[in-house]
N, C-alpha and C positions, 0 to 999 in steps of 0.2 A: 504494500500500500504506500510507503514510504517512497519508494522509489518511482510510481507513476506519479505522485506528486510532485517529486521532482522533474519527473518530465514534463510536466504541463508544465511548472514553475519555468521551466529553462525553454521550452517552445514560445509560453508569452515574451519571456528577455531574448530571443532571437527573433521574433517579428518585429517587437520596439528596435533592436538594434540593428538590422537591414531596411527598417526604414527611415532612422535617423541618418543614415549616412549616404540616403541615395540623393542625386546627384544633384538635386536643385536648392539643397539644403546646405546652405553655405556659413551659415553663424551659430552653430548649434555644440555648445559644447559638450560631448560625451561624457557620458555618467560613469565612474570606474566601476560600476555593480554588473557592465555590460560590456565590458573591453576583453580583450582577449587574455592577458593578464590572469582572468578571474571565470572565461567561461567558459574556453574551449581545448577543454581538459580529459574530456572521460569521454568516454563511448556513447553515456545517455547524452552527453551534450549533445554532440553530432546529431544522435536519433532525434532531440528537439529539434535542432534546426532546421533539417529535415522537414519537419513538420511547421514548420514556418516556412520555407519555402513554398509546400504546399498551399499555406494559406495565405502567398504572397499571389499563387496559381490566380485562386478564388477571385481577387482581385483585378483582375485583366478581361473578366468574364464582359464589361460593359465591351470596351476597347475590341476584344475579340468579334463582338457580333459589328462593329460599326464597319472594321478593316474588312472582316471576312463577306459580310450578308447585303447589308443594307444598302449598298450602292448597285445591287442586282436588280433583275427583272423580279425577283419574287416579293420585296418588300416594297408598300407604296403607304397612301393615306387613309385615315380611315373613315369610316361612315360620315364622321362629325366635322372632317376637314383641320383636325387640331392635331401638328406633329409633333408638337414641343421641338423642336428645331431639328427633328429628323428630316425635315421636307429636304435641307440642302445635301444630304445621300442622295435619296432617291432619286431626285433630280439633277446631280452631280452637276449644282451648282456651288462647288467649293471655294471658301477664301480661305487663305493665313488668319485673316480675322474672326472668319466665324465659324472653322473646324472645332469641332469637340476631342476629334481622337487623337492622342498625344502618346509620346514613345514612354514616357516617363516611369508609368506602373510597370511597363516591362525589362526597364530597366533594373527597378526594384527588385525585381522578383531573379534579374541577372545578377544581382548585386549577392541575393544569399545566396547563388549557383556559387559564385567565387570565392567567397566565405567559408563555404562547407568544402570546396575543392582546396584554398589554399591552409586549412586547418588542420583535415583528416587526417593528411598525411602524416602528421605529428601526433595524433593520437595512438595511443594503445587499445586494438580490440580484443578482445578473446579470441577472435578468429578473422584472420585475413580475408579471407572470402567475403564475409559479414562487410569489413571496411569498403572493399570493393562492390560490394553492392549498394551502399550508401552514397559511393564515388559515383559509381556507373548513374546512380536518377539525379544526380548534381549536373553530367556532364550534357545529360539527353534532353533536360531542360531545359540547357541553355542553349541547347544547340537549336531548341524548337522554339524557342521565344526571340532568337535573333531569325530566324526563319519567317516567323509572322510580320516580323518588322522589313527584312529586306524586300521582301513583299509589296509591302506596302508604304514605305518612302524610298527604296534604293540605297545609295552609300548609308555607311552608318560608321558612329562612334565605336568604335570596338574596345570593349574592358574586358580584360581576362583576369585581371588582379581587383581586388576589392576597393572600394572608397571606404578607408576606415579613418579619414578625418578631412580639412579644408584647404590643403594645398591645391593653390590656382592652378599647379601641374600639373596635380593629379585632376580634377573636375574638370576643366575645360581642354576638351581634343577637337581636333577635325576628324571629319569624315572620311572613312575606307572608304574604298571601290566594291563595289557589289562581287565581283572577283573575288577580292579578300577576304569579306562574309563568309562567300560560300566555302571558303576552303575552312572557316573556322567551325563553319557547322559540319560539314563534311569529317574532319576530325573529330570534332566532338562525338560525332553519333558513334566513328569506327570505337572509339575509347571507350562508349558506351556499352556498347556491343561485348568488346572483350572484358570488360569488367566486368558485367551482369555473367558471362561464364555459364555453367550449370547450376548455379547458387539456387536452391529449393524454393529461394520467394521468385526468382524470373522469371518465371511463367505467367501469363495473365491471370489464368483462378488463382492462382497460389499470392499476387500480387494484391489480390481483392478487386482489382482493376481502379481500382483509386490509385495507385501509386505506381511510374513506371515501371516499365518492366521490359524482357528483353523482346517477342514479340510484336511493340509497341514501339518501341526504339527501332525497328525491322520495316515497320510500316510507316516513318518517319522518314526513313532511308530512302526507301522505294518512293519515297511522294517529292524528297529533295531532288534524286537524280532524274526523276517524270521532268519537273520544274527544270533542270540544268540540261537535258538532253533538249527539250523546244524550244528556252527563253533564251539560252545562254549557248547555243550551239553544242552543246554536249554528243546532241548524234547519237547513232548506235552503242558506242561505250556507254554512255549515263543509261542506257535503254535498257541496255543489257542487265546494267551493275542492281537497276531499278528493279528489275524481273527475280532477279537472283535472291536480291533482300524479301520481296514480298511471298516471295515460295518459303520463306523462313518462316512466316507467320503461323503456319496453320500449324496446330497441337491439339491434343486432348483438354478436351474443356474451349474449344475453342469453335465456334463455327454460325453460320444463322439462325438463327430462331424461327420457328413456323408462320407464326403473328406479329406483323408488320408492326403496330400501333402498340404489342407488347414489350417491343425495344426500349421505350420511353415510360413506362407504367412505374413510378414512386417505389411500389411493393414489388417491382421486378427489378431494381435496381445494380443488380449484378449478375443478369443473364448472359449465358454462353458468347452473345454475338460482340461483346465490348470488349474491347482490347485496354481502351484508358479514358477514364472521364474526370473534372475538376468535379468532385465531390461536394454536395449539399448537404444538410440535414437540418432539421428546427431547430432551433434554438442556437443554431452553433451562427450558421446564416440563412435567413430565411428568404432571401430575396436575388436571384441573378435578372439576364438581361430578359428573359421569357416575361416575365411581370408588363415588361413595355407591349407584348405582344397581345395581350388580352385586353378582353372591351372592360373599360371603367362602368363601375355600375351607374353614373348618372346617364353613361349615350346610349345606355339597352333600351329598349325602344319598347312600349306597352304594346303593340298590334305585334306580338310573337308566338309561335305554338308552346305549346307547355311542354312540349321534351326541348326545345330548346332553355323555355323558360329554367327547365329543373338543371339542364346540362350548365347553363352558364352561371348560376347560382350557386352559391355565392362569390362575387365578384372579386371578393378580397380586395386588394391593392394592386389590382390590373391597372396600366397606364394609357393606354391604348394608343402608344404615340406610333406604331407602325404596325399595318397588319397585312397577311399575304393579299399579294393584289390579285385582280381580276383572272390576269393573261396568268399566274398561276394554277388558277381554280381550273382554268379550261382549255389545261395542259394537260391532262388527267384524263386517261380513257376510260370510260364506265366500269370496263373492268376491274379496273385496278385498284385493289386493297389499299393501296401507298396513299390515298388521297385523304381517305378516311383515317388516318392517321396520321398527317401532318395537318387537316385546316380541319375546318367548321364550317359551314355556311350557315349563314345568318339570313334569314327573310321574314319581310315584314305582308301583314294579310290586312287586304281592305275589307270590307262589310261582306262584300260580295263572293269574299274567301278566294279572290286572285290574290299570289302573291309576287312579291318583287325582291331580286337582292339587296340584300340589306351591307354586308360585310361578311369578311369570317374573322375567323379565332385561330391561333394556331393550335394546335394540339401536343403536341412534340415536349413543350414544355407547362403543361396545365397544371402543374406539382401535387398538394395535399392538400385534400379539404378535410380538416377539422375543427370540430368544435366552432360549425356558424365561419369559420375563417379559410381563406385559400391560400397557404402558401407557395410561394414559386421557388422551387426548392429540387426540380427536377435536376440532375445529370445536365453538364455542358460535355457532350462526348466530344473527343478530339480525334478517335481512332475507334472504328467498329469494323469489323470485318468484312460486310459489305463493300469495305469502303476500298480493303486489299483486293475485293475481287475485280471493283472495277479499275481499279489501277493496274492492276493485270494486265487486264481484259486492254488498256491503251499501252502497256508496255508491249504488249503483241503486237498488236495493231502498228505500231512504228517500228515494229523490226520485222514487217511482212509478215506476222504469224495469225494463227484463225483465232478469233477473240469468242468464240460463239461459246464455249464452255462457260467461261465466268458470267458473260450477258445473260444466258441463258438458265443459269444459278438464281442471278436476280430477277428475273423475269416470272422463273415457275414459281418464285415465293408471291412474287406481286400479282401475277394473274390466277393462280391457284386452279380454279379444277376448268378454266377459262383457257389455260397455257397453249392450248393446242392452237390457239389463235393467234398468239403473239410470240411464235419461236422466232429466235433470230436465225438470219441464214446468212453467214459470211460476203460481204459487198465486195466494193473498191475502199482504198485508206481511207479515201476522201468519207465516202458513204457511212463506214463505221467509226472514224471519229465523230460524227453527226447523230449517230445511235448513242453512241457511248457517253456523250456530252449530256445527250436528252435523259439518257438512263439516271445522272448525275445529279440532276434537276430534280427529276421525281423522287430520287432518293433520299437526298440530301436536305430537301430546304428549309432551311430556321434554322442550317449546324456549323452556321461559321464559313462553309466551302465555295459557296457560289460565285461570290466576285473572284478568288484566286480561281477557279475553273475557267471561266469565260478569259480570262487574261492566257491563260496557260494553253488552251488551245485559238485563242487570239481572236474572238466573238465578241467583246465587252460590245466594242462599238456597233456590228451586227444583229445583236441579242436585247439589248437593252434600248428600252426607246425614248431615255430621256439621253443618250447617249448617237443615235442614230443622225444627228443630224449636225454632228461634231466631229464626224470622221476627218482625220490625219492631226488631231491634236492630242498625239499619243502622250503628251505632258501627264494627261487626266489619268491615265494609266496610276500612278503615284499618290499620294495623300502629300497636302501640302503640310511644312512643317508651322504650327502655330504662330503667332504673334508672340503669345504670352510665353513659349519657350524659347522662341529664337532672344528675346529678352535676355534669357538667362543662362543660354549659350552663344556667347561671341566669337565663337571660333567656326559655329556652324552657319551653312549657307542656304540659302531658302533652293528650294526644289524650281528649277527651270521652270519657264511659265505660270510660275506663281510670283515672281518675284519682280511683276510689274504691277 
């Protein structure tokens, strides 16, 4: 008992102290109860920090869906016309001035990747392996968190070593070349990889799937060299390298789930098909970015049927500042299971019992209703096995090979006893990255993927139509870098075409 106290005691003094020292925090003097001197000593330390890291994860959850989702075809307005300042995603009308999404928290969370990398080493564990597995989710993080960011502004500040006080040398750098990123992520994941080893927790069940794992780091792999083989010229090698890691995924305890809408269910929270999710629970946080995605109970509308009525109730601390739009709803072929578990449709009925569309809801992240209250408390999955197949299914496809196995993996689950209708049958490249792409779509939408997919097979401008009529200002591609952080970085340069 004594000793889980001390871990929670020492996970609180490593979140306070990764987030005193991340980067924008320039006059803050360190507390000696949180220096290294005095904390990063024993084996439970490390395990806390760890666990601060983790819940450095938790906090990237807004930032993750603004980068990943909300600049797609699937998120738009909702019923009520009220975005809270989502409109300028969806309509990718971005300024420095009035971006919300900021590198900062990710940095944070790179800050106790460094901390626990440049510590461990110095500690004493009962068992190497053990150290090494603690090393290996320090390395995989950081290689996944400078991943989402090279993504989405290009060059970047690169820290490998910690900020553990207010040297101008240390806080303020210039920007790498997206080159240098990759190669830092690139290593990172290989280190990951070898460190996780055979270590009994590396496996996804045995990991709980809340905590990386080696599986997981494998489909991280496979999704960097996808990205470096099309964006970055990578070619056949990245293609290959990508195929190779994603065939590492599959294990026992590891594979789809029958029920589409089951993926996402509160009370299924560690089913077979998840590789890695940022972990929720009440009380700990009850709230991620899915909250935004559901209707506020003042815009529910009285002319509604009573299973909707019953389903949308209670509203909890739904925001409703973006919900799937239209051109998503009727993406979706009648058959398909997939539909009924990512949205809602919303309709409202005149006297006469015509109804009309109203909105939807997303589904994906509806969390727990208890006790009269809804928390949004669902799973942010970052890696689910579906996700290996279809990343497959495009690593084939770009090295001429038949993608139809893995499509068609995901297809029988989505069309179910329908399948016979919707088998895939191997095209031209052209024709099945246009299958593969759609697959993506239906698969995925509300989990972060969709803006980096359309970039990555190079649609943004094509697919998107508040984007359709901007073609060749591939600038937009990019997130500009803030007002309020170019401030507080002088050494950083604003992102090309943003910087008039």
């Amino acid at each position: 008992m004594k000793n889980r106290i001390r871990i929670i005691r020492n996970a609180i003094i490593a979140v306070l102290f990764t987030s005193l020292v991340s980067c924008d925090v320039l006059d803050v003097e360190l507390p000696s109860v949180i220096s290294g001197n005095s904390f990063w000593k024993t084996e439970e330390d490390i395990k806390a920090a760890i666990q601060g890291m983790y819940t450095h994860l938790r906090e990237v959850d807004e930032e993750l869906f603004l980068l990943g989702e909300s600049r797609a075809e699937t998120t738009g307005l909702n019923a009520a016309g009220s975005a809270g300042g989502y409109d300028i995603y969806f309509n990718n009308t971005l300024t420095s001035a009035t971006v919300g999404a900021e590198w900062k928290t990710f940095y944070s969370l790179i800050n106790s990747c460094n901390l626990i990398i440049k510590y461990a080493e110095g500690v004493n564990f009962n068992s190497q392996a053990d150290k090494n597995y603690y090393l290996a989710q320090a390395y995989v993080m950081r290689a996944w968190a400078y991943y989402v960011m090279v993504r989405s502004w290009g060059d970047l500040i690169i820290r490998t070593e910690p900020v553990e006080g207010t040297d101008p040398k240390v806080l303020y750098k210039e920007r790498s070349s997206v080159a240098e990123v990759f190669t830092l992520i690139k290593s990172d994941i290989d280190k990951s990889i070898e460190l996780f080893a055979d270590h009994p927790n590396s496996g996804a069940p045995a990991s709980g799937r809340i905590y990386w794992n080696k599986p997981a780091a494998n489909a991280l792999k496979g999704d960097v060299y996808l990205w470096t083989g099309k964006r970055l010229n990578g070619g056949e090698k990245d293609f290959t390298i990508a195929l190779n890691a994603l065939k590492e995924v599959k294990q026992p305890g590891v594979d789809l789930i029958a029920d589409f809408g089951k993926i996402f269910d509160v009370s299924n929270k560690f089913n077979s098909e998840l590789l890695f999710c940022a972990h929720y629970q009440k009380d700990e946080r009850n709230h991620n970015f899915y909250w935004h995605t559901w209707i506020i109970q003042a815009g529910v509308p009285g002319n509604i049927d009573d299973e909707t009525r019953n389903m949308l109730f209670p509203t909890g601390g739904g925001q409703a500042l973006t919900c799937p739009t239209k051109l998503l709803v009727d993406s979706y072929d009648p058959d398909d299971t997939r539909k009924a578990g990512t949205l809602y449709e919303i309709y409202t009925y005149d006297e006469a019992g015509n109804r009309e569309y109203y909105q939807s809801v997303c589904m994906k992240g509806k969390g727990l209703v208890e006790n009269g209250h809804r928390y949004f408390m669902s799973h942010v999955i970052l890696y689910r096995y579906a996700d290996v197949l279809l990343m497959m299914a495009e690593a084939k496809n770009a090295l001429d090979m038949d993608p139809s196995d893995e499509i068609n993996q995901i297809r029988k689950r989505a069309y179910g006893e329908n399948f016979d209708k919707h088998v895939f049958v191997n095209g031209s490249k052209e024709y099945n990255d246009e299958v593969i792409l759609k697959e993506r779509l239906l698969e995925f939408a509300f989990e972060c993927k969709r803006w980096w997919d359309l970039l990555r097979f190079d649609k943004a401008f094509d697919l998107v139509p508040s984007l359709q009529n901007k073609k060749g200002k591939d600038y937009l591609k990019l997130f500009p870098i803030s007002d309020n952080l170019m401030s507080k970085e002088p050494m950083v340069k604003q992102n090309p075409g943003y910087d008039n």
